[in-house]
N, C-alpha and C positions, 0 to 999 in steps of 0.2 A: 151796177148798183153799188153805191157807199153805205159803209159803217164801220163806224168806231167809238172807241167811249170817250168824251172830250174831258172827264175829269171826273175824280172819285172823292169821297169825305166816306172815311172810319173816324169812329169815336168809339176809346174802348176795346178794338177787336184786338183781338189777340196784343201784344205786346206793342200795339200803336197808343197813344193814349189818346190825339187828337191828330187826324192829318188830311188835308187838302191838297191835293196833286191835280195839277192840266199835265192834257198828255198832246204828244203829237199826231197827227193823223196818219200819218207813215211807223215811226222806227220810234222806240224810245228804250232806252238802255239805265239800268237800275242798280246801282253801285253801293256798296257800303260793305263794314267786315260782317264776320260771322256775327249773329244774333241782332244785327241792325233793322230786322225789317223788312227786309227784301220780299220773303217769300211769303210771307204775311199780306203785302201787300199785294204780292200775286193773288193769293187767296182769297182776300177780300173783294178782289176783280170775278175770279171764280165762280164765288159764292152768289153774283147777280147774273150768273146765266145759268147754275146748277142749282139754286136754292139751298146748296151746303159745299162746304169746303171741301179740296182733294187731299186733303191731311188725315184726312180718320178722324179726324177729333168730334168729338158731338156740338150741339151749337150753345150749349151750356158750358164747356169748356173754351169755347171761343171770346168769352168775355173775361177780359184784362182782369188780372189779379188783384184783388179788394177794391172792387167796382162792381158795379149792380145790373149793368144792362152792355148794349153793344149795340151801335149804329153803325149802318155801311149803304152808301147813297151812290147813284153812280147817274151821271148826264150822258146820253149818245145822243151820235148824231144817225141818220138813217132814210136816204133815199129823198133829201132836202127838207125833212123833219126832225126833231128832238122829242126825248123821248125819255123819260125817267124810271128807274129800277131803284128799289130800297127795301131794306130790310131793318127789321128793328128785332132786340129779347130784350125780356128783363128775367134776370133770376126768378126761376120757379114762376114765368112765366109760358103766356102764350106766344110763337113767334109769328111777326107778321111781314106776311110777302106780299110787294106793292110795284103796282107798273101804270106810270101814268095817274097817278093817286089812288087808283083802285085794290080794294087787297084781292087776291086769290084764296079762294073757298077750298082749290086744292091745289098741291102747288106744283104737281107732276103734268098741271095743264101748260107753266111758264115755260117747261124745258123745249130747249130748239128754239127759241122763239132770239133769242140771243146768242149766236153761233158762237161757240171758243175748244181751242184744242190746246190743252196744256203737253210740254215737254217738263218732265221732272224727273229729277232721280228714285223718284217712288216708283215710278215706270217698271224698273228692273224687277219688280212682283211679276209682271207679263211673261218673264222668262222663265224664274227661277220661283215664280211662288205654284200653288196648286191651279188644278185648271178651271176650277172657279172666277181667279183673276180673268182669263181667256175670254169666258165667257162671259163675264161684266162690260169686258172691253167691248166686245161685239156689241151688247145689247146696249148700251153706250151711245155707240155712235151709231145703230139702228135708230133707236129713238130721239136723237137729236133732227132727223129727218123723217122719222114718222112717231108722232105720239100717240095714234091709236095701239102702236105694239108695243108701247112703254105701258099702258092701259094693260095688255094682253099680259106681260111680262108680271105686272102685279097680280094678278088676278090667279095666273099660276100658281104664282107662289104661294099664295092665301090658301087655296086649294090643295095644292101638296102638303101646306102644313095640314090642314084639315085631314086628309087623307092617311097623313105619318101616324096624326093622333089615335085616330080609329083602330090604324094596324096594331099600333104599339099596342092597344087597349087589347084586342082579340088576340096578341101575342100573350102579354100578361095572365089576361082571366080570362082566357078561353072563350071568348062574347063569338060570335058569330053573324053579325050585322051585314048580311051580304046584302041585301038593297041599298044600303048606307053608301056600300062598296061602288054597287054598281054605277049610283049618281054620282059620285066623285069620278068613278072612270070616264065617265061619259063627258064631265065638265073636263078635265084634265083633258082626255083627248082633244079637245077642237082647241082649247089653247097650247096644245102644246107639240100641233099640227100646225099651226100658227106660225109659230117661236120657230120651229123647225126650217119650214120653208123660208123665214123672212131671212136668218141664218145662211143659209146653203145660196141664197139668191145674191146675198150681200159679199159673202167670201168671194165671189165669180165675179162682180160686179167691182172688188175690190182691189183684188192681184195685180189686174193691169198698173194701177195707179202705184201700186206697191214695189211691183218688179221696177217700173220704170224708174221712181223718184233713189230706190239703194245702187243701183248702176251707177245713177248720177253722184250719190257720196262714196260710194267706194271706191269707182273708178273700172265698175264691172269687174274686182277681182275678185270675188267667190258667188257660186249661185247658191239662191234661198228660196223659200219656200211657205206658204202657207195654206195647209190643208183642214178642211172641217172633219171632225171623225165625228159620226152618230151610227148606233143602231138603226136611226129610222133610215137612212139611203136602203138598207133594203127589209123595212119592215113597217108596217102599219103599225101605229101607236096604241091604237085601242088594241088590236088583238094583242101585242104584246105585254098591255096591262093586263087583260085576261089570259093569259098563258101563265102568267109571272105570280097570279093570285097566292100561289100555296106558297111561292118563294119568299113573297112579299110580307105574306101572316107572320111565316117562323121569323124573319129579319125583323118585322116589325116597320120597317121605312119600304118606300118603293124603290124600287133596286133599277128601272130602267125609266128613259124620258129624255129632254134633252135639257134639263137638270144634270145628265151625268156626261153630257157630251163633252167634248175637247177640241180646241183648236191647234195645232200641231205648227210650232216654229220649229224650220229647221236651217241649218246653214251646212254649206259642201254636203248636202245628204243628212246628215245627221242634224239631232235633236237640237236645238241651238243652247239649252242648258250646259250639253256638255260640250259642245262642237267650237263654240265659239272663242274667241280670245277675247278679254273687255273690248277692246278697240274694235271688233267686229259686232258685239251685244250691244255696243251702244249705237253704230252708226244701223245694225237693224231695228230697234226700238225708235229711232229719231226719223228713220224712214215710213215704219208703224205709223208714228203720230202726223208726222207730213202730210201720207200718203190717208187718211183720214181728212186733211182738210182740205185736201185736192177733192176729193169723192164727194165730202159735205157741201162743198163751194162749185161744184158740177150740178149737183141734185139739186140744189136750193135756188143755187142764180145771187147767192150773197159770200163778200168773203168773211168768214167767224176770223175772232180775234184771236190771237199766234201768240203764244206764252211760253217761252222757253227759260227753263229754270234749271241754272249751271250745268247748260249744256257742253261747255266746251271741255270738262273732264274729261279722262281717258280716251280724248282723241288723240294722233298726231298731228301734223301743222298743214299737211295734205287733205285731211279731212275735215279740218277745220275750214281751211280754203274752201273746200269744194259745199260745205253747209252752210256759207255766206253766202257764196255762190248761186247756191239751189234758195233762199229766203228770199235772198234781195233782186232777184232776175227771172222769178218766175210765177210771179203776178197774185204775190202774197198780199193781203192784207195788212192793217195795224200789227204791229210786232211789239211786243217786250220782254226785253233780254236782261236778266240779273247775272252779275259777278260782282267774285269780292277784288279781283287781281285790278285794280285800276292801269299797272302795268299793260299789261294783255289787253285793255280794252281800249288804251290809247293807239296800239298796234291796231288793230280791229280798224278802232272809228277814222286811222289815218288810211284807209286803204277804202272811205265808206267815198262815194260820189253822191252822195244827198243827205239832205236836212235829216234831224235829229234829233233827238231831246234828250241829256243827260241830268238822272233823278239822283242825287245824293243823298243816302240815308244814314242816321247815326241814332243810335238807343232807340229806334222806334219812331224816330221826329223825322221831318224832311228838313236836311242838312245845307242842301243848298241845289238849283234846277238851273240849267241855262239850256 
């Protein structure tokens, strides 16, 4: 099965003013210096298969400075069809999500529906941030192959807030709302029985792909590791929320769930925050995301598009070989690769045996494509 995007139009988004890019259906490599654009226009590729950007930014802040709205338009191709994704704001507007001309009424129904796995240096949150990041990751790439647990995954959350409030309220002024209590336990549990198992199924489901794809950039020199911690492996969710009741009053927040779960990177044994050296943090995070579109593109029968954004930092020249190696020879999809070193990427693209498309960016403009 093919797919790819054969060319984008932003207007306005972030620091593009106006720009129309064809892309290739294999490889296309995105060059320009710092603040050129690059990753912006990663972003705006992004943002038609996530319905928002991987930058943090809000979609109010994505519109170009003293300008009023944001356009990002994108053409694929798909299984000897075309197929149109767009988004439009206008300040202190409504935003609207469109596929095929149709808009979406909600937009967490588009996700998955356009496969893509970005590599970026924001990544490094997966390691080094709280384990929050962990557990977004999973849910993530859980719901880009199932969106009824993307469904699941909100509905928790709605409810856990509903449930924080309550506490906090019977912490404060002494309320005592235990029927209130018990309906919330009762909804909390079965999503969050849900969440749990889709979790623990996908980690197991995940490793092989994992173990195998960091062997390959490493060179098999250190083993890693990825394990799920939860309370629930050995406890039931409801009874735990009723057990937890009197802990949970005085705190005021629910203190157990798989809200508070963690997924445990580690490298040689230990913790990979502290274990690792850069050059081992980044070829385990670049294996992370690989080993994600391996699993995506298993499950699905489709390959999602390959976004690698200034991956070749902190590697050595070994690693870097061996993550050419692993992209271009083992049955990736669309790829796009940004750097600023034109150097380096001429090294690269002499060493490439197939077609290619090189995107020249400059202030935000396309600078020049061959």
């Amino acid at each position: 099965m093919s797919f790819y995007l054969k060319e984008i139009e932003t207007v306005n988004f972030r620091n593009h003013e106006a720009i129309n890019v064809s892309f290739h259906p294999r490889l296309n490599f995105i060059v320009g210096p710092n603040a050129s654009g690059k990753t912006s226009l990663l972003d705006a590729i992004y943002y038609l298969s996530f319905t928002k950007g991987f930058m943090g930014a809000t979609d109010q802040e994505n519109i170009r400075t003293q300008t009023d709205f944001f356009l990002v338009k994108g053409n694929y191709f798909r299984n000897d069809s075309d197929e149109t994704v767009s988004c439009g704001l206008k300040k202190d507007g409504k935003k609207q999500f469109m596929r095929n001309g149709k808009e979406y009424a909600r937009f967490f129904e588009h996700i998955g529906s356009f496969p893509l796995v970005i590599v970026s240096p924001y990544d490094q949150g997966l390691i080094n941030g709280p384990s929050e990041e962990r557990r977004k990751y999973a849910d993530s790439v859980i719901s880009q192959i199932d969106r009824p647990y993307l469904e699941t995954v909100l509905s928790y959350a709605k409810i856990l807030k509903q449930r924080n409030a309550l506490l906090k309220n019977m912490a404060e002024n002494g309320s005592n709302d235990k029927d209130m209590l018990s309906v919330y336990n009762t909804q909390l549990a079965k999503h969050g029985n849900h969440i749990y198992k889709s979790r623990n199924n996908f980690v197991q489901a995940f490793l092989p792909f994992f173990n195998e794809i960091y062997a390959r950039l490493s060179g098999k020199s250190e083993p890693v590791s990825i394990s799920y911690i939860s309370r629930l492996h050995e406890n039931i969710f409801g009874d735990l929320l009723e057990a937890n009741t009197q802990r949970d009053m005085l705190a005021g927040t629910t203190t157990s769930g798989p809200h508070r779960d963690e997924l445990l990177f580690t490298i040689n044994g230990l913790p990979a925050k502290y274990a690792g050296s850069q050059g081992q943090q980044k070829t385990f995070l670049l294996s992370l995301r690989l080993a994600q579109y391996a699993y995506i593109r298993q499950t699905i029968g489709l390959p999602p598009l390959l976004l690698l954004d200034d991956i070749f930092d902190k590697l050595d020249d070994q690693r870097v070989a061996n993550l050419l190696e692993e992209v271009l020879d083992h049955n990736y999809g669309q790829i796009f690769i940004t750097h600023t070193n034109l150097t380096m990427l001429t090294w690269v693209l002499g060493n490439l045996k197939q077609d290619y498309s090189v995107i020249k960016l400059k202030n935000g403009l396309l600078d020049e494509q061959r």
